[in-house]
C-alpha positions as a Markdown table, in Angstrom:
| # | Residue | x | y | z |
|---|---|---|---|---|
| 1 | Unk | 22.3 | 31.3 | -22.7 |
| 2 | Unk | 21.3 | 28.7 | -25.1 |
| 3 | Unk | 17.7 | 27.3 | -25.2 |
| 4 | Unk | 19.1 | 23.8 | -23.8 |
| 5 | Unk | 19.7 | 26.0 | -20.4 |
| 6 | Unk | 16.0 | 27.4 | -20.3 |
| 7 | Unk | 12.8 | 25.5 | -18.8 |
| 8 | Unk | 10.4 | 26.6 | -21.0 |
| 9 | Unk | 7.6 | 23.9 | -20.1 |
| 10 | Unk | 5.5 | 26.8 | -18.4 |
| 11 | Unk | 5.5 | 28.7 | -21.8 |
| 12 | Unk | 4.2 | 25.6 | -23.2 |
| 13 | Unk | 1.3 | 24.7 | -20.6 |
| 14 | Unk | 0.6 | 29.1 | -20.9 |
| 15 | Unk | -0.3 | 28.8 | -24.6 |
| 16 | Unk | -2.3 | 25.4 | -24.0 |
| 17 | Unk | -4.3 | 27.5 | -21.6 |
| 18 | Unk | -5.0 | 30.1 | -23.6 |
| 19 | Unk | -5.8 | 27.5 | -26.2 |
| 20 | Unk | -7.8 | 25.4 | -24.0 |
| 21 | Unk | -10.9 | 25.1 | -26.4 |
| 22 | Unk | -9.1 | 23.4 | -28.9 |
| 23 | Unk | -6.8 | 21.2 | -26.6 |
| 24 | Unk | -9.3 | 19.5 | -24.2 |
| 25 | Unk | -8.0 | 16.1 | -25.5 |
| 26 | Unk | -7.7 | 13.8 | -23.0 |
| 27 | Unk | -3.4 | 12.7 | -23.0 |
| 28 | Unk | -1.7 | 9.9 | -21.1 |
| 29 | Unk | 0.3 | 11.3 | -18.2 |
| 30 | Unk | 3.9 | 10.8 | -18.2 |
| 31 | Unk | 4.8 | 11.0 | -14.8 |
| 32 | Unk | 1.9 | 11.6 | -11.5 |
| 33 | Unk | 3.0 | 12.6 | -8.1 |
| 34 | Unk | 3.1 | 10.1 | -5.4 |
| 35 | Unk | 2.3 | 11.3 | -1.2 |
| 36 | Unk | 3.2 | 9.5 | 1.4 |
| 37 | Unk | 1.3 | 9.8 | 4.6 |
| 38 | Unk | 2.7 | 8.8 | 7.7 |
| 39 | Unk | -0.3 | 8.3 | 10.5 |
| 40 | Unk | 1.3 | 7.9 | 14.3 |
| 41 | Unk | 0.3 | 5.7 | 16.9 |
| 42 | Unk | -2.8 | 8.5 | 18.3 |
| 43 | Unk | -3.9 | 8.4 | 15.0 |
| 44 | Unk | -2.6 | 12.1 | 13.8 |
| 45 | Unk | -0.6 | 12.3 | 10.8 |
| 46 | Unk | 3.0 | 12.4 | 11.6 |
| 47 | Unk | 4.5 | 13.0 | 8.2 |
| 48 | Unk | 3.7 | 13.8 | 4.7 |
| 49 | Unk | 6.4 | 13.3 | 1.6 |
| 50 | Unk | 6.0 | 13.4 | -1.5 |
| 51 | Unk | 7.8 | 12.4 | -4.5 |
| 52 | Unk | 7.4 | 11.9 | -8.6 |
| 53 | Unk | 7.0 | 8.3 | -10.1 |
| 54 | Unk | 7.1 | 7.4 | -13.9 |
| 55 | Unk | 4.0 | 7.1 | -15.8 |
| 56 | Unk | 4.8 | 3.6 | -18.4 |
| 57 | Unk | 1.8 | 2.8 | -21.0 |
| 58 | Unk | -0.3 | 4.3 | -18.6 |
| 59 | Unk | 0.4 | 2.1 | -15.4 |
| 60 | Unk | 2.8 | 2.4 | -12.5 |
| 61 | Unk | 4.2 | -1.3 | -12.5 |
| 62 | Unk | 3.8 | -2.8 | -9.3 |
| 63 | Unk | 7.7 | -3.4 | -8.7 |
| 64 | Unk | 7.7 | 0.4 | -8.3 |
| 65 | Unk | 4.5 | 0.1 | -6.1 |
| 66 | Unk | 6.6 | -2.5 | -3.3 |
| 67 | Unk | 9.8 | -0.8 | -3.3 |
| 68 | Unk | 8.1 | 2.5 | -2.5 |
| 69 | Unk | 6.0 | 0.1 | 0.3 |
| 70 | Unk | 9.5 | -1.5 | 1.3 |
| 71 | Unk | 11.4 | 2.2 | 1.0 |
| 72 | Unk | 8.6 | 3.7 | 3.4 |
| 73 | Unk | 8.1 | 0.8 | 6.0 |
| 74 | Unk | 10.7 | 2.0 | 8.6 |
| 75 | Unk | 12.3 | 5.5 | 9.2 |
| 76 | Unk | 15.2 | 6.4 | 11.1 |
| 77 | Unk | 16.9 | 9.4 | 11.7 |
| 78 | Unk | 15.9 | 13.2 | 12.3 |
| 79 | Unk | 12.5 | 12.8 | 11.2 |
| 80 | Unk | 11.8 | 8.8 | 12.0 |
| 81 | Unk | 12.9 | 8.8 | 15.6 |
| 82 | Unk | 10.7 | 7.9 | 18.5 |
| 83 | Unk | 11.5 | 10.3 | 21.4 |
| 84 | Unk | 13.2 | 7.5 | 22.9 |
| 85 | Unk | 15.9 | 7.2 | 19.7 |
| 86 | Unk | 14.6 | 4.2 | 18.3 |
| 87 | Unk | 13.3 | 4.1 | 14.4 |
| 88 | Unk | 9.7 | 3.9 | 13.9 |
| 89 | Unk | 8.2 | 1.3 | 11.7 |
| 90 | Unk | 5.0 | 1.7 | 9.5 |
| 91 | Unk | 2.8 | -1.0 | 8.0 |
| 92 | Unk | 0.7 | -0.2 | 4.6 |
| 93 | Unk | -2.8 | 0.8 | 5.1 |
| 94 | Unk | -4.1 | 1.9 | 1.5 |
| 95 | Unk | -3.2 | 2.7 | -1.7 |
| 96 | Unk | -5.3 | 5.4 | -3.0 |
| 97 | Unk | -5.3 | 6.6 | -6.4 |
| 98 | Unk | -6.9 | 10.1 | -7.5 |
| 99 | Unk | -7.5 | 10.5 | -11.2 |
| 100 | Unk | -9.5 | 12.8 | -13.1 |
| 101 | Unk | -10.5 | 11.5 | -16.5 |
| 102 | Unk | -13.4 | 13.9 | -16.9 |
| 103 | Unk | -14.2 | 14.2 | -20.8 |
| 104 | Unk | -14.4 | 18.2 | -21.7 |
| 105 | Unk | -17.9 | 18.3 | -22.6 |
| 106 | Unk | -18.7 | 17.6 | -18.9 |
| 107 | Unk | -15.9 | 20.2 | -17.2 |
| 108 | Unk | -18.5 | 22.9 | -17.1 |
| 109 | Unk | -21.3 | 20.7 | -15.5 |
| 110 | Unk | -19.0 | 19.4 | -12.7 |
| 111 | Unk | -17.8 | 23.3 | -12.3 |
| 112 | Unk | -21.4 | 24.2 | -11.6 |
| 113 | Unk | -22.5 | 21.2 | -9.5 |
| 114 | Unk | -19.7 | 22.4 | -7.2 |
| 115 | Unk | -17.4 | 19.4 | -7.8 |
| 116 | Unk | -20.1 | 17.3 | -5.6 |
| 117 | Unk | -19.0 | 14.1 | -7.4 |
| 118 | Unk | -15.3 | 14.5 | -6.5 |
| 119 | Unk | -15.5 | 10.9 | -4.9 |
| 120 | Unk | -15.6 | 9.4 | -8.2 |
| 121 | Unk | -12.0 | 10.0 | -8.9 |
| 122 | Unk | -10.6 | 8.3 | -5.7 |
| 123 | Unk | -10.0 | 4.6 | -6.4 |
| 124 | Unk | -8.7 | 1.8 | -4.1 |
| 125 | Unk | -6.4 | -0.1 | -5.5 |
| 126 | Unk | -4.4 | -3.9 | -4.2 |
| 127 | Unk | -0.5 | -3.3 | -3.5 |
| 128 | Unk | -0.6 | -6.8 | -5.9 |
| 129 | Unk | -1.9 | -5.4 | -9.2 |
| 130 | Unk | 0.0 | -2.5 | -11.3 |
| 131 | Unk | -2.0 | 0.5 | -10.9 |
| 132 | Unk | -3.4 | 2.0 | -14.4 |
| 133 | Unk | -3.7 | 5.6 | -15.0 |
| 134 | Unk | -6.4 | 7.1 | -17.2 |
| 135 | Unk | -5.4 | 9.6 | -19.8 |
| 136 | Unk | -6.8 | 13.2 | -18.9 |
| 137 | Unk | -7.1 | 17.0 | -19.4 |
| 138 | Unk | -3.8 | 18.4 | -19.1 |
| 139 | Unk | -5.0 | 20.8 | -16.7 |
| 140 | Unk | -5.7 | 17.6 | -14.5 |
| 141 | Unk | -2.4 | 16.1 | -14.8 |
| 142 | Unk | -0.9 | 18.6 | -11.5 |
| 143 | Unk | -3.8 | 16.9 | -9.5 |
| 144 | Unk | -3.3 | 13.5 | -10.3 |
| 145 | Unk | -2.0 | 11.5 | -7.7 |
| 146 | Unk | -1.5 | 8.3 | -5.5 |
| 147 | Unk | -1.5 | 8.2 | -2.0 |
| 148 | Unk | 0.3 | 5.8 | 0.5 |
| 149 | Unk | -0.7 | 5.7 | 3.7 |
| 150 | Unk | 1.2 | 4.4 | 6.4 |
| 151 | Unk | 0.1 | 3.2 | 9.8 |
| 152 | Unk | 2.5 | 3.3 | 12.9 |
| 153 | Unk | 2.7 | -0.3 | 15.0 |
| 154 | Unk | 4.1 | -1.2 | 17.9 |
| 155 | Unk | 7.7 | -2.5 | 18.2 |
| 156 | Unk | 8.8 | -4.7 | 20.7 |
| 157 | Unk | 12.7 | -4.1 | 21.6 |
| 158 | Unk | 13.5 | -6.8 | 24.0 |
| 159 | Unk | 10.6 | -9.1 | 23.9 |
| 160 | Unk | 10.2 | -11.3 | 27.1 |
| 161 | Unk | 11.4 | -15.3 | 25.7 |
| 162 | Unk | 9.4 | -18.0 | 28.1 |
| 163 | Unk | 11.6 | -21.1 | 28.3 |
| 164 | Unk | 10.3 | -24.0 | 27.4 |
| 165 | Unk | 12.1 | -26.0 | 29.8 |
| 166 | Unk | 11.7 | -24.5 | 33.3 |
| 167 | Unk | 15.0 | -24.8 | 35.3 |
| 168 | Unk | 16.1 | -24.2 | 38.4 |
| 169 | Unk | 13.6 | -23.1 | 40.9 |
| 170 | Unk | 11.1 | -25.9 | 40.7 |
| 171 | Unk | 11.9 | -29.8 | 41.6 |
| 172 | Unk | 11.9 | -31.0 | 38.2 |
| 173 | Unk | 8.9 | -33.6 | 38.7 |
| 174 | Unk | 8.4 | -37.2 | 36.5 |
| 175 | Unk | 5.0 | -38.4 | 35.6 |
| 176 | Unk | 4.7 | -41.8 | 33.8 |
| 177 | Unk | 2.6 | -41.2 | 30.9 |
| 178 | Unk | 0.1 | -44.8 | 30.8 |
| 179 | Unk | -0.7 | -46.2 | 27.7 |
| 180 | Unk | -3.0 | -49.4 | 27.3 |
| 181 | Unk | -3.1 | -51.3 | 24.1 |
| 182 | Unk | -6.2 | -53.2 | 23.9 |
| 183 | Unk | -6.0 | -56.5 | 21.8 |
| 184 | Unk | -9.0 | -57.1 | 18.8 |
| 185 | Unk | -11.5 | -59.9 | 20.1 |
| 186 | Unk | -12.0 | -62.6 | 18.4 |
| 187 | Unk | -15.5 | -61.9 | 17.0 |
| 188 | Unk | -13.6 | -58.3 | 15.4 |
| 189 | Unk | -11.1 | -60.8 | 13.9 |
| 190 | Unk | -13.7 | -62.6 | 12.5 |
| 191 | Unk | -15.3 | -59.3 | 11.1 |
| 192 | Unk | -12.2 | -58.1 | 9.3 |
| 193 | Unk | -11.6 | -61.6 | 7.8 |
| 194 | Unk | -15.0 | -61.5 | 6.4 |
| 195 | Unk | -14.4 | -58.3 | 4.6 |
| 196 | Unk | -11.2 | -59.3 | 3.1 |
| 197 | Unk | -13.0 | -62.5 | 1.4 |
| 198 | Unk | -15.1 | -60.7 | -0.2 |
């Protein structure tokens, strides 16, 4: 076999383990993992997939952001379908981003505070602005992610259409609509001609 054939990426994160006192530099991420969680109509999560997205400068454009939005917005098939047969559709609820940027010097003082301050690393972000990812420990990188969720709503297959001109059934009735038009008096005559003198 030649080394072209082999995947040796896990030698490479072994040694930068072993090594991890000298390599605590925090590096841009290449690629994070994306979940996308699908919440059902009773409020239990449905569905959970999960995918890999592109790291670029350190932001996920938000052209990626829609079309995984747009991708994820209706399922059909084995694992979209309403008992009924009908595809399900989702609306967006969140975007949640987790990144840990920790620095090194504080790794062994958020080990021994139990990781309290985990909250920190979760970030909200708007669907309209590219989301930035901080550089960070390499052994970070695996847990770095961003989260869609997904909401179920109600479709409506054959909506009820009211028409708006009832026929049939009813004696179509007429009603005069009455308009009056008053005419000025003379005294508001006199008014307006006086402020156009002027």
């Amino acid at each position: 076999m030649l080394d072209n054939d082999l995947d040796i990426s896990w030698i490479e994160k072994h040694n930068k383990l072993h090594t991890i006192d000298k390599n605590y530099c925090r590096e841009p991420m290449e690629a994070i993992n994306i979940h996308s969680i699908f919440i059902n109509a009773q409020n239990a999560i449905e569905k959970i997939s999960s995918d890999k997205i592109d790291v670029v400068d350190s932001k996920v454009p938000k052209e990626k952001i829609l079309k995984i939005i747009q991708d994820n917005k209706s399922m059909s098939g084995d694992d979209g379908l309403s008992g009924d047969g009908v595809g399900v559709k989702y609306k967006l609820l969140d975007i949640i981003v987790y990144n840990v940027d920790l620095e090194a010097q504080y790794i062994q003082e958020f080990v021994q505070n139990d990781g309290m301050d985990t909250g920190r690393f979760f970030k909200i972000c708007p669907i309209v602005d590219d989301i930035v990812i901080m550089p960070s420990i390499f052994i970070f990188h695996s847990l770095n992610a961003i989260y869609f969720v997904f909401q179920e709503i109600e479709v409506v297959l054959n909506p009820v259409i009211k028409p708006i001109l009832k026929i049939g059934g009813e004696a179509m009735k007429k009603h005069t609509k009455k308009v009056r038009i008053c005419e000025p008096s003379e005294r508001s005559k006199n008014k307006t001609k006086y402020l156009r003198d002027k």
